[in-house]
N, CA and C atoms of all chains as a GROMACS GRO file, in nm:
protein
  564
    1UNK      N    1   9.771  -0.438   8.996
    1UNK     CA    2   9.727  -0.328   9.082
    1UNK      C    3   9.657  -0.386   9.205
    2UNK      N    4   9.744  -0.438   9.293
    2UNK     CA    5   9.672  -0.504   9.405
    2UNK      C    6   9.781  -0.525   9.496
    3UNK      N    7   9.726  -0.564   9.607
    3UNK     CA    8   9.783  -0.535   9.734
    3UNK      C    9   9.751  -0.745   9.810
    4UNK      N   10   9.822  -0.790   9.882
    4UNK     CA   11   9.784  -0.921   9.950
    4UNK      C   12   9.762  -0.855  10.055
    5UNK      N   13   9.708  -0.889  10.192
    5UNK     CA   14   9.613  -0.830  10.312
    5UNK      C   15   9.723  -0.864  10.443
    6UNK      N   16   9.859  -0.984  10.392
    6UNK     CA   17   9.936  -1.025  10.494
    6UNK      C   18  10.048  -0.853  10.444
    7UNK      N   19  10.065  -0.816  10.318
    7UNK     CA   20  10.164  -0.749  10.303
    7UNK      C   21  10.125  -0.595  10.348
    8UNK      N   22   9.996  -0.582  10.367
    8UNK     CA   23   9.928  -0.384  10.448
    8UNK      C   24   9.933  -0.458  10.580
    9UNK      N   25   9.906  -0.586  10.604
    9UNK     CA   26   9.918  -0.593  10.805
    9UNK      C   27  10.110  -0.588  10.823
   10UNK      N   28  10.150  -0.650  10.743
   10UNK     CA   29  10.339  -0.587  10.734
   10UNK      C   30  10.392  -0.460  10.791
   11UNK      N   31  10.303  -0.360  10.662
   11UNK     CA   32  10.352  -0.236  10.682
   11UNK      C   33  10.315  -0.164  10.780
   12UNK      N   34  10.172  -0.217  10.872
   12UNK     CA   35  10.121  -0.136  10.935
   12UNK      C   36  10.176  -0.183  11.054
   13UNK      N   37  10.232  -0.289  11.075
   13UNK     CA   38  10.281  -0.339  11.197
   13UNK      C   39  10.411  -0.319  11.201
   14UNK      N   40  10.496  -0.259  11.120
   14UNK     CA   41  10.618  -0.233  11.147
   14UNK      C   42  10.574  -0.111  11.169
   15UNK      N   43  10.507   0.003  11.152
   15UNK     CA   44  10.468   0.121  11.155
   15UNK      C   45  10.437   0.158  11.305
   16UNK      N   46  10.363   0.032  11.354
   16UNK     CA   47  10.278   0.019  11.488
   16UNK      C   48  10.294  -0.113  11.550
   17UNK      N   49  10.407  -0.127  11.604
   17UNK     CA   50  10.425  -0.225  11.654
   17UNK      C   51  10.355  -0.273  11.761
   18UNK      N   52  10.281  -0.197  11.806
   18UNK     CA   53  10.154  -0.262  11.960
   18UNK      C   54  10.051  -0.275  11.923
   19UNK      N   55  10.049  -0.250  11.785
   19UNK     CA   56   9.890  -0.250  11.732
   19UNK      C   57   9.803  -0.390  11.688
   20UNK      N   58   9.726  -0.373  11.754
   20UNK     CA   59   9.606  -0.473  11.672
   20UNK      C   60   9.541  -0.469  11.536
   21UNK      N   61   9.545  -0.542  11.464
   21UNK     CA   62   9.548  -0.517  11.354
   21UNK      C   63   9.423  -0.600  11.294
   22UNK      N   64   9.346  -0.572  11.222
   22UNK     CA   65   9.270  -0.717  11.144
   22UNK      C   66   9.227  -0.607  11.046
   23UNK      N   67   9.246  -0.726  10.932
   23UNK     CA   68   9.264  -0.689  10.786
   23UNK      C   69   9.129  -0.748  10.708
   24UNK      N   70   9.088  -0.691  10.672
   24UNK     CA   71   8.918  -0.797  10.573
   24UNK      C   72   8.895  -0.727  10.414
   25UNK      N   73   8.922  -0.837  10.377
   25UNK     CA   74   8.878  -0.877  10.198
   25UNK      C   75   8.755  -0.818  10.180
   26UNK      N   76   8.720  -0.690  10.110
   26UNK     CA   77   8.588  -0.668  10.128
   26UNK      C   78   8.519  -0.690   9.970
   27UNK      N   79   8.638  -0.685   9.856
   27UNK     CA   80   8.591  -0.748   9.717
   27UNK      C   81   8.638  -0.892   9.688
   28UNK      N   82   8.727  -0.951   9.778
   28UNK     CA   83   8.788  -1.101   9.711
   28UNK      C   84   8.900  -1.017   9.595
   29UNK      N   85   8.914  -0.853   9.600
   29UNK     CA   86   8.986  -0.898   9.472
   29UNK      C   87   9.144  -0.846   9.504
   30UNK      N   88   9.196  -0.832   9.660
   30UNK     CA   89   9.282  -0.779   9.639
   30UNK      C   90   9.350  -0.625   9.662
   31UNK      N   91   9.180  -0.571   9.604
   31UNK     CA   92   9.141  -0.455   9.587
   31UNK      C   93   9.136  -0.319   9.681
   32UNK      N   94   9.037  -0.443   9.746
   32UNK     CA   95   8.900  -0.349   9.851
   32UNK      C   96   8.945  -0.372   9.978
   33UNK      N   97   8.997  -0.365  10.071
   33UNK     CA   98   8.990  -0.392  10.195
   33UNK      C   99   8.936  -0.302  10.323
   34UNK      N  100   8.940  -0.374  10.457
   34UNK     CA  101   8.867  -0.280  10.532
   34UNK      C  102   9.011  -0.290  10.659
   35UNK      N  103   9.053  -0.223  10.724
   35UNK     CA  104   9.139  -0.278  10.809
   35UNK      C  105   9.111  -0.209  10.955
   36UNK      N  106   9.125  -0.235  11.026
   36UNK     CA  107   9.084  -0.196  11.201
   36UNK      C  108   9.227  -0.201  11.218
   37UNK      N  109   9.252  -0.058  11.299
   37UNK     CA  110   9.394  -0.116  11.372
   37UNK      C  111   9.394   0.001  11.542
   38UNK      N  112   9.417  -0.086  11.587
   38UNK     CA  113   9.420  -0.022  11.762
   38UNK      C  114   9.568   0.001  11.788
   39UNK      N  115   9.581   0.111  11.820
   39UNK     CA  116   9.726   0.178  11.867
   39UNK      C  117   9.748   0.260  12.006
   40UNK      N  118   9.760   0.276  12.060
   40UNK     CA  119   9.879   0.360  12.167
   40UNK      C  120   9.865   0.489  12.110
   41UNK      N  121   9.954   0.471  11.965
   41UNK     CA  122   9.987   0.612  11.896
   41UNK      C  123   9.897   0.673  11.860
   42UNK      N  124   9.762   0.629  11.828
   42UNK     CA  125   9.622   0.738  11.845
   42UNK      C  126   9.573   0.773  11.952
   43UNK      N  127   9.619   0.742  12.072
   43UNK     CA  128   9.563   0.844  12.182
   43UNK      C  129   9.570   1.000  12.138
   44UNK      N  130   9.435   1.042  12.195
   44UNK     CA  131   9.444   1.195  12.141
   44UNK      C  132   9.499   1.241  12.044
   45UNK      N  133   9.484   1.197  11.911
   45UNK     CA  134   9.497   1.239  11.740
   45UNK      C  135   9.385   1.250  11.723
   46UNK      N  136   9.346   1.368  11.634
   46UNK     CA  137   9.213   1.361  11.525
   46UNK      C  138   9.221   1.228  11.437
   47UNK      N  139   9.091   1.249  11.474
   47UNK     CA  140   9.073   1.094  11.335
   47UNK      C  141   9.162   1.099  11.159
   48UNK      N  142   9.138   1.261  11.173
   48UNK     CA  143   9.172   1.225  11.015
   48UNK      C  144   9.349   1.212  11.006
   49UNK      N  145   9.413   1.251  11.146
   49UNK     CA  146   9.551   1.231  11.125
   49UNK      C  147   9.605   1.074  11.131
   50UNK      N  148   9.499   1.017  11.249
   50UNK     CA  149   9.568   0.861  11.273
   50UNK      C  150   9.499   0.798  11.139
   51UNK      N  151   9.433   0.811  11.018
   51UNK     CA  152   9.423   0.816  10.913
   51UNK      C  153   9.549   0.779  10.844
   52UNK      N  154   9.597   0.963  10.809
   52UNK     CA  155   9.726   1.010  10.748
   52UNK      C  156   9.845   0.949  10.801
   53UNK      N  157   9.836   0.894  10.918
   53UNK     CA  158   9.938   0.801  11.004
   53UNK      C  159   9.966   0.666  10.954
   54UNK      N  160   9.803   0.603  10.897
   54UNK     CA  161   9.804   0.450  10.842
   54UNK      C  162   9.869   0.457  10.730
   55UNK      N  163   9.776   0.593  10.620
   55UNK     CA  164   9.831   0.601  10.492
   55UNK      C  165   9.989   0.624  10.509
   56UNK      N  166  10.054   0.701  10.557
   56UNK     CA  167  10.220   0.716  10.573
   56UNK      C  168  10.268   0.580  10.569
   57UNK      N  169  10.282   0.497  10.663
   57UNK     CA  170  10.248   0.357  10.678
   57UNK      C  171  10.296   0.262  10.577
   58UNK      N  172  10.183   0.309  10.472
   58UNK     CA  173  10.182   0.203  10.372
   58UNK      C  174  10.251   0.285  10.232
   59UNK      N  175  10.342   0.388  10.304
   59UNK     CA  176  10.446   0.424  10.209
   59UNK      C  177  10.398   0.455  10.015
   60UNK      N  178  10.242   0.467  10.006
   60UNK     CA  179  10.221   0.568   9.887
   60UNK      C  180  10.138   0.504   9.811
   61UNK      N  181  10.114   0.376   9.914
   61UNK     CA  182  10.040   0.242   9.807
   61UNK      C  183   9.920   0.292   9.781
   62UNK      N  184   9.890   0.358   9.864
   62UNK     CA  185   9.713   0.384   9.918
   62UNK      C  186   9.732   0.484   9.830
   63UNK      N  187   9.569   0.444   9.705
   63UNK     CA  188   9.541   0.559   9.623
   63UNK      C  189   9.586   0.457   9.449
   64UNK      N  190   9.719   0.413   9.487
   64UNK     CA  191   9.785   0.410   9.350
   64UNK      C  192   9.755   0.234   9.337
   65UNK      N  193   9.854   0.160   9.424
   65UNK     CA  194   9.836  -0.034   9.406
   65UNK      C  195   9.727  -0.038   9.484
   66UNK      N  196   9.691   0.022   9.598
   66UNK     CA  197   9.594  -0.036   9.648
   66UNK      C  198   9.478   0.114   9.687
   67UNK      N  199   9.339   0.026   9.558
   67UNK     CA  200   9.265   0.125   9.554
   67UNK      C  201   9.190   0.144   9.676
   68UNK      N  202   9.094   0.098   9.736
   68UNK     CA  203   9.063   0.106   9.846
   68UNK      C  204   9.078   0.068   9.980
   69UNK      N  205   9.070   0.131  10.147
   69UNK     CA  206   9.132   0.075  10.203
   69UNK      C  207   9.019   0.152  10.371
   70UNK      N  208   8.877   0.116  10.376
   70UNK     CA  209   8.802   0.177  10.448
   70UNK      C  210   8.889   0.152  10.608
   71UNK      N  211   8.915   0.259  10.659
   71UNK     CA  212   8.999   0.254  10.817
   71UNK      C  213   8.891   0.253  10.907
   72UNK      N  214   8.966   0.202  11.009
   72UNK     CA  215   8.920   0.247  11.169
   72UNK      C  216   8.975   0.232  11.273
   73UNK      N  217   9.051   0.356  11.307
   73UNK     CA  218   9.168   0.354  11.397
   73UNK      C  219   9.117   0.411  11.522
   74UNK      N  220   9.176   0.329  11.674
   74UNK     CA  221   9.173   0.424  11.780
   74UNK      C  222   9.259   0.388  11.849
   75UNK      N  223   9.309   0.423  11.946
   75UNK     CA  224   9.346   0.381  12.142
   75UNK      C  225   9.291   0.297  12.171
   76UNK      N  226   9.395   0.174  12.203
   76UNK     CA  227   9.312   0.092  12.317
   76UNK      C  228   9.244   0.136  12.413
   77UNK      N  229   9.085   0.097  12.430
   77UNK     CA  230   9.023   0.158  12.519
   77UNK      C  231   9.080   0.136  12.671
   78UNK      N  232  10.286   2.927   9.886
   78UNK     CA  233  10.201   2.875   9.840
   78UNK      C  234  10.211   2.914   9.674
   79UNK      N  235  10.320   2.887   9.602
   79UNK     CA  236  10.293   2.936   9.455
   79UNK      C  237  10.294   2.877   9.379
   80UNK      N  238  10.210   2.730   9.412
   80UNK     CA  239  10.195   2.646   9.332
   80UNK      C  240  10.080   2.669   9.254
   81UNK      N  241  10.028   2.706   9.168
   81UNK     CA  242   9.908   2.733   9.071
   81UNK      C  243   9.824   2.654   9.104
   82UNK      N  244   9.851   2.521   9.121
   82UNK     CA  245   9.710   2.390   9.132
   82UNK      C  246   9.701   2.414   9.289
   83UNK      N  247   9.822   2.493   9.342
   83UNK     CA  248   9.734   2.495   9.494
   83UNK      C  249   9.661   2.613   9.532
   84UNK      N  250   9.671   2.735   9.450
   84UNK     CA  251   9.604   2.804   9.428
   84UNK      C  252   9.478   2.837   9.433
   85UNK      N  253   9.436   2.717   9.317
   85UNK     CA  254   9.333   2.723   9.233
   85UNK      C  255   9.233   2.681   9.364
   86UNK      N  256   9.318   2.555   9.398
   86UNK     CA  257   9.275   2.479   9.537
   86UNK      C  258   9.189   2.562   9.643
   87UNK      N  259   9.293   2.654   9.676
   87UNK     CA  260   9.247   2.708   9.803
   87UNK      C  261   9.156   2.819   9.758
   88UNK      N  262   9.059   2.872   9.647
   88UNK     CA  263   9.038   2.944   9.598
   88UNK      C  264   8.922   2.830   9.609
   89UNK      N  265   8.900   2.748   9.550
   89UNK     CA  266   8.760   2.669   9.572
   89UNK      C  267   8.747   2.664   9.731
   90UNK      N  268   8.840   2.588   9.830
   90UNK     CA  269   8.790   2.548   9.950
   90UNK      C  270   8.772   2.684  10.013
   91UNK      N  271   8.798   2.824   9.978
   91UNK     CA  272   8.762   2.960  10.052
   91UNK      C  273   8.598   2.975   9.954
   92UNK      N  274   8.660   2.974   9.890
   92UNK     CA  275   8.546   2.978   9.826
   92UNK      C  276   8.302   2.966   9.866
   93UNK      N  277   8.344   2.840   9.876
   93UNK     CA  278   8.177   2.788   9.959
   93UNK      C  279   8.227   2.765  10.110
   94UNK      N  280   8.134   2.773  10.217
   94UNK     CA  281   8.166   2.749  10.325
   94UNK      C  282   8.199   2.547  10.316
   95UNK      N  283   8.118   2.470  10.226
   95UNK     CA  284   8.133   2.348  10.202
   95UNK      C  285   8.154   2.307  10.066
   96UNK      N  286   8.264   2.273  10.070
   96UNK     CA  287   8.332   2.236   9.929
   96UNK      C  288   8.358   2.053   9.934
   97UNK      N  289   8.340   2.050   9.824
   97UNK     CA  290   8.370   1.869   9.810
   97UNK      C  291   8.402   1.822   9.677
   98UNK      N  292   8.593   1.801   9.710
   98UNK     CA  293   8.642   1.710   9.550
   98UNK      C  294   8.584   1.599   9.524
   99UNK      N  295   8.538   1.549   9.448
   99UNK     CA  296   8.476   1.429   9.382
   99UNK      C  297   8.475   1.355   9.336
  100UNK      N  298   8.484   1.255   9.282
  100UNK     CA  299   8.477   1.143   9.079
  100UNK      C  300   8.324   1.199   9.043
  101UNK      N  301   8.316   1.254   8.960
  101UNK     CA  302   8.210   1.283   8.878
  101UNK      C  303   8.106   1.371   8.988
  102UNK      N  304   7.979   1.426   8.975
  102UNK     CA  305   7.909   1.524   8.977
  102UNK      C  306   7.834   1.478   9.110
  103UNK      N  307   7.754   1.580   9.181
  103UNK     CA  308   7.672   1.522   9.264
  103UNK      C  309   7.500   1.457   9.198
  104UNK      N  310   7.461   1.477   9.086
  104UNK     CA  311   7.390   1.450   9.004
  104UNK      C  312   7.403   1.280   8.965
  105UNK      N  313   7.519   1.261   8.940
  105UNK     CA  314   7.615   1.197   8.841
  105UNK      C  315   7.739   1.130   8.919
  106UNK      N  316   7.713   1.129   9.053
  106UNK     CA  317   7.890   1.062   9.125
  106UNK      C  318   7.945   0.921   9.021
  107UNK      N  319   8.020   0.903   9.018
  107UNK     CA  320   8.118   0.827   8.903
  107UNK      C  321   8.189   0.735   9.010
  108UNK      N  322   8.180   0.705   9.158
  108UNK     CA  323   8.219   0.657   9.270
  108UNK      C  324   8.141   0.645   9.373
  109UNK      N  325   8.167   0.483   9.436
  109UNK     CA  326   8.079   0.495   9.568
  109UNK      C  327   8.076   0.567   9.603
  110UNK      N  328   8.230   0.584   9.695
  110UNK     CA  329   8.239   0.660   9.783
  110UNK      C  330   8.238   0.793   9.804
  111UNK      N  331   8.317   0.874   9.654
  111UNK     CA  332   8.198   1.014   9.628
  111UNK      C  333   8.049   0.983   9.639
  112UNK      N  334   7.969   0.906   9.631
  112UNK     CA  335   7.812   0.936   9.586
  112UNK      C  336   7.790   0.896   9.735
  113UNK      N  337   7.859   0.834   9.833
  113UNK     CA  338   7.818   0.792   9.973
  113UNK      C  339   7.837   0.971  10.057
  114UNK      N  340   7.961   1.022  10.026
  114UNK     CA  341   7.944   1.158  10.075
  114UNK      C  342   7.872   1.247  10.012
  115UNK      N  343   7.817   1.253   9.900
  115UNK     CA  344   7.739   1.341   9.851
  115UNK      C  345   7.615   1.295   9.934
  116UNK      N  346   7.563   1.215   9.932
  116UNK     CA  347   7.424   1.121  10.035
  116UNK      C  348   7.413   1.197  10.144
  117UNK      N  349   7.528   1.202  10.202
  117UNK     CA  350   7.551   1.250  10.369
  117UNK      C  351   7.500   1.389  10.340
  118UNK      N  352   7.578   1.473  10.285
  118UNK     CA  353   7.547   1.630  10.278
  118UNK      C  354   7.389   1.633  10.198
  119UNK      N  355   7.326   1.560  10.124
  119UNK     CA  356   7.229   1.631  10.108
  119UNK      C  357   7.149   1.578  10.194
  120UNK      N  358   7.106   1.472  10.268
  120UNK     CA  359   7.074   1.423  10.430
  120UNK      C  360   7.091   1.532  10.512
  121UNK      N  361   7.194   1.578  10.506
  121UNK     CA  362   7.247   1.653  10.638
  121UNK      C  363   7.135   1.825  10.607
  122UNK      N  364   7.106   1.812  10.424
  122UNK     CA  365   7.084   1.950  10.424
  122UNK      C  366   7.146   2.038  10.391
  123UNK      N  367   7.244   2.050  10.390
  123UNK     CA  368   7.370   2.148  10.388
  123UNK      C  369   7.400   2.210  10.239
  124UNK      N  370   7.383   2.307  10.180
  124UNK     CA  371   7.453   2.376  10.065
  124UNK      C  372   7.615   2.288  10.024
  125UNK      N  373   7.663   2.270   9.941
  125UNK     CA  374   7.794   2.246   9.892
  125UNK      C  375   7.811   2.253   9.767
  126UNK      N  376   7.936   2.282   9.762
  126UNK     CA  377   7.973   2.332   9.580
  126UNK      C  378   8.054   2.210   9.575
  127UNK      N  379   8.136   2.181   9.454
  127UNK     CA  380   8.158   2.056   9.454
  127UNK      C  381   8.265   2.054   9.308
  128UNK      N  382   8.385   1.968   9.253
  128UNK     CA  383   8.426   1.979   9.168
  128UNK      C  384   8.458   1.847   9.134
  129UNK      N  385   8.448   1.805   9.020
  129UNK     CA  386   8.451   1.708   8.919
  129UNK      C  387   8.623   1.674   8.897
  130UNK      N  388   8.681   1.581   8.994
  130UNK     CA  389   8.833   1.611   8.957
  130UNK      C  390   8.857   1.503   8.827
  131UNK      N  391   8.768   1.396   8.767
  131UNK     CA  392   8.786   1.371   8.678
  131UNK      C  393   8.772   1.400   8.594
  132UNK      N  394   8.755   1.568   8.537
  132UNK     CA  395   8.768   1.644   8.498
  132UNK      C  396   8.873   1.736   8.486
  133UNK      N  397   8.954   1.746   8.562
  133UNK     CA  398   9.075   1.810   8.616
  133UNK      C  399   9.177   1.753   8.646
  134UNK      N  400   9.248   1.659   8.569
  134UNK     CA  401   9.394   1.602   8.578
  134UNK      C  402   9.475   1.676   8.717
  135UNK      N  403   9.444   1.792   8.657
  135UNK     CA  404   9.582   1.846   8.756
  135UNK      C  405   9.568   1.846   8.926
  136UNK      N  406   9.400   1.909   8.915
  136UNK     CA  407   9.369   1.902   9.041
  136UNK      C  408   9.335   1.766   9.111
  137UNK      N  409   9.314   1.665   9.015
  137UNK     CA  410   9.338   1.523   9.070
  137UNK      C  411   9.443   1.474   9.151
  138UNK      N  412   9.544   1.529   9.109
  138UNK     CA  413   9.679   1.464   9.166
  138UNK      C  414   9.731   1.559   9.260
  139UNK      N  415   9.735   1.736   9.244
  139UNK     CA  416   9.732   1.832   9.312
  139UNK      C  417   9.692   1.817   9.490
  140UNK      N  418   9.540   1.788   9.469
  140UNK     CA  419   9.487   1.753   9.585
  140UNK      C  420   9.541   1.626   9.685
  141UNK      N  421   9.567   1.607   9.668
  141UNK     CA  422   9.663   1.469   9.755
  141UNK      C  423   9.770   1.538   9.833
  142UNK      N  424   9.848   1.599   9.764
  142UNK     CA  425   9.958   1.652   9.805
  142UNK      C  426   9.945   1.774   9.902
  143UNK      N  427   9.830   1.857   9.835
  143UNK     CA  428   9.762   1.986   9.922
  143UNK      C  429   9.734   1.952  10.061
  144UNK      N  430   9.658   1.827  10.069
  144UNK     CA  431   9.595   1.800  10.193
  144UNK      C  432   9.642   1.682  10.275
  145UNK      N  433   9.790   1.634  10.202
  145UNK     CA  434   9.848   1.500  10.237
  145UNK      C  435   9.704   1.348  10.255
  146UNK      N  436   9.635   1.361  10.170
  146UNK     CA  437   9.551   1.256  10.161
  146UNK      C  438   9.526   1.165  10.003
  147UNK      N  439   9.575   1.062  10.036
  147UNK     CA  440   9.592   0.968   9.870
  147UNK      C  441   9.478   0.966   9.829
  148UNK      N  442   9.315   1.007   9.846
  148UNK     CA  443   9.241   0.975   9.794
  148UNK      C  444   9.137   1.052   9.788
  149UNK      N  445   9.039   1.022   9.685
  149UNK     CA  446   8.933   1.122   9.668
  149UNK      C  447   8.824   1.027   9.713
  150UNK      N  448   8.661   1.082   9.776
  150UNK     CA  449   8.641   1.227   9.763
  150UNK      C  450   8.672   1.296   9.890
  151UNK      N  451   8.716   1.450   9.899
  151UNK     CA  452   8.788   1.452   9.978
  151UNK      C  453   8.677   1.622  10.053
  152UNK      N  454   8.643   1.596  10.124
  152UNK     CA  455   8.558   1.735  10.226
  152UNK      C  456   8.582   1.843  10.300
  153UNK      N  457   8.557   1.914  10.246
  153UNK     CA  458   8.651   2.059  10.337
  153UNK      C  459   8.535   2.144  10.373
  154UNK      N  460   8.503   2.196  10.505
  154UNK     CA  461   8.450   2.315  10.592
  154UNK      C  462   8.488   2.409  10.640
  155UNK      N  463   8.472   2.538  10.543
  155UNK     CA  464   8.523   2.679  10.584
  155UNK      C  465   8.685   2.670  10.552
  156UNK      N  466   8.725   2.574  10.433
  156UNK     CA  467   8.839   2.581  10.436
  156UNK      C  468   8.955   2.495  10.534
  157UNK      N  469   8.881   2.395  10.616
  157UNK     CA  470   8.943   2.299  10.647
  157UNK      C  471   8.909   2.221  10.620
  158UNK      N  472   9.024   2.072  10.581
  158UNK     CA  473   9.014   1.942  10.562
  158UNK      C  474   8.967   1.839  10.670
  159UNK      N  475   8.792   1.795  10.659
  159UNK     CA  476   8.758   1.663  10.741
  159UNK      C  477   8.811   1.586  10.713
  160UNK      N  478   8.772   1.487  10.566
  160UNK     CA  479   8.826   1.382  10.547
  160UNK      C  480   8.818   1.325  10.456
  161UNK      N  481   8.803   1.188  10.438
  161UNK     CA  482   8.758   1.095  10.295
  161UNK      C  483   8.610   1.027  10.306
  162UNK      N  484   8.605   0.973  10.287
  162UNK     CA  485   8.433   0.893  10.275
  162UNK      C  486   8.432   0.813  10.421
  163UNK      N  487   8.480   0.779  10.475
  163UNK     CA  488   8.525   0.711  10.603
  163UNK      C  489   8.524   0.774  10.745
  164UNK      N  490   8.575   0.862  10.707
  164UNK     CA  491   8.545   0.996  10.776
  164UNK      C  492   8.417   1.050  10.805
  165UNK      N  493   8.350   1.098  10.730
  165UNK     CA  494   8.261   1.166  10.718
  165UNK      C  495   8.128   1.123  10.716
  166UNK      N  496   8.136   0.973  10.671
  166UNK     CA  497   8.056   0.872  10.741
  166UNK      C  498   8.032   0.865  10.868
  167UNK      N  499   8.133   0.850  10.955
  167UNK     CA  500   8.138   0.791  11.046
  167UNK      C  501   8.129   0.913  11.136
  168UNK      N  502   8.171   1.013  11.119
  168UNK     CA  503   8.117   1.140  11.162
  168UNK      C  504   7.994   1.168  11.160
  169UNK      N  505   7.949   1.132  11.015
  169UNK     CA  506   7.770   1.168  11.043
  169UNK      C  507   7.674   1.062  11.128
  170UNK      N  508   7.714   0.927  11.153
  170UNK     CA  509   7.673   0.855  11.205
  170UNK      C  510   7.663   0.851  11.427
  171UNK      N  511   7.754   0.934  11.408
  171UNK     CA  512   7.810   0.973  11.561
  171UNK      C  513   7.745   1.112  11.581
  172UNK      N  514   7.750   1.177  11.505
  172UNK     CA  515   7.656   1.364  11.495
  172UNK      C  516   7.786   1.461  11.513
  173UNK      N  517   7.887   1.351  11.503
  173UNK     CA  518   7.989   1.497  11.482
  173UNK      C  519   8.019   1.559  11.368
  174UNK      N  520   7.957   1.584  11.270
  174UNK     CA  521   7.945   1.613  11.159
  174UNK      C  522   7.817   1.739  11.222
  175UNK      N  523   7.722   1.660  11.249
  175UNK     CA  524   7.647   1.798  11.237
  175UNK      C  525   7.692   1.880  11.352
  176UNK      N  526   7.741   1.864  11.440
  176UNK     CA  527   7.772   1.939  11.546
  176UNK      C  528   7.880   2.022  11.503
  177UNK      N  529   7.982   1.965  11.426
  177UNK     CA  530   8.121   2.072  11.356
  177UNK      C  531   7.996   2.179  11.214
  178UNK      N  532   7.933   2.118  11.164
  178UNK     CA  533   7.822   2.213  11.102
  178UNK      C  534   7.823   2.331  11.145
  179UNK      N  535   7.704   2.309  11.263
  179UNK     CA  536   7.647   2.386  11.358
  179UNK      C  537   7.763   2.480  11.407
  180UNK      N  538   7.854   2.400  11.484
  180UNK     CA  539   7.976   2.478  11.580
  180UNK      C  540   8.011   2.627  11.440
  181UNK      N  541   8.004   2.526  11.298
  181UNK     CA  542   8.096   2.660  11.211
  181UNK      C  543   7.994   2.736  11.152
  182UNK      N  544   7.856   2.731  11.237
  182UNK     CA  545   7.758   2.859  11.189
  182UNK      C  546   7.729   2.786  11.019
  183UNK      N  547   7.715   2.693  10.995
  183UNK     CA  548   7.640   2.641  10.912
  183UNK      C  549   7.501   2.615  10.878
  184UNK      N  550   7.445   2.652  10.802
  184UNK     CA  551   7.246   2.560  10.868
  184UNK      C  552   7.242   2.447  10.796
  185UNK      N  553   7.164   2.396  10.836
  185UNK     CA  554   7.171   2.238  10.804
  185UNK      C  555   6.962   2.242  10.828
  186UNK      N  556   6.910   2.211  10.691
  186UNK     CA  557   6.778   2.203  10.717
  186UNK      C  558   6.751   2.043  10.653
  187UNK      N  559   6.656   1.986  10.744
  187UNK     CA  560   6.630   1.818  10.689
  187UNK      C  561   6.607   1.846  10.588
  188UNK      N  562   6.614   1.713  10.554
  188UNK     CA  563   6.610   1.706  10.331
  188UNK      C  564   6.506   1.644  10.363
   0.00000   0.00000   0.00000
């Protein structure tokens, strides 16, 4: 029940191909991660959709293989 | 809408003006990140009713699908969906949390 941190920057970068991405280990276990990702495609989205945008993304993982996954998405400033 | 578990759903989030799915109780959170949003709302002051989905199989898995969000705990005002723990954090940390409060005729008295 775990996720590697190169295989959610994968999905999220085929998802978002202009995006900046950085991915951080926040238990060592696999588990926990924190990920930042800067997009284009969040200009003017509510937060909780460019959210629902990451989770889509990662195609169903989020919740089930990979339990946690604290976001923070925006527009390049 | 004749799904029974979404029913039941929208029958809680009409229900309190602030509703919040959970892991375990606000007494009792069973999860950080439920017990990090329960923190926020009683900080904030705010009344909320609240449901125990590890308690509720159905509405465990129900809720995901209702609100297209994989995870609990999950916050609703007046019947709309804010967000997850991440959210609502980071909302209260900025004051847009209390300002969507306020905006929906909420009171919010310091704790």
């Amino acid at each position: 029940m775990a996720m590697q941190a190169n295989e959610i920057e994968a999905l999220i970068k085929a998802a978002f191909p202009d995006a900046k991405i950085e991915i951080e280990d926040l238990a060592g276990d696999n588990d926990h991660y924190a990920a930042t990702v800067v997009s284009e495609a969040f200009r003017g989205v509510p937060r909780v959709r460019q959210h629902q945008m990451v989770y889509a993304a990662l195609q169903g993982r989020m919740g089930g293989e990979l339990h946690a996954l604290a976001l923070q998405t925006s527009a390049p400033e | 809408m004749d799904n029974p578990v979404f029913v039941e759903i929208q029958n809680h989030i009409e229900g309190s003006d602030v509703f919040l799915f959970m892991k375990g109780t606000p007494l009792f959170p069973q999860c950080g990140f439920s017990a990090r949003v329960v923190q926020i709302l009683k900080h904030s002051g705010v009344p909320f009713a609240s449901l125990n989905v590890l308690e509720n199989a159905e509405i465990r898995e129900g809720i995901k699908s209702f609100s297209n969000w994989p995870t609990i705990p999950q916050l609703y005002v007046k019947g709309e969906f804010i967000g997850g723990c991440d959210i609502v954090a980071e909302m209260y940390q900025t004051g847009e949390l209390q300002a969507l409060l306020e905006e929906k005729g909420i009171t919010q008295n310091a704790a």
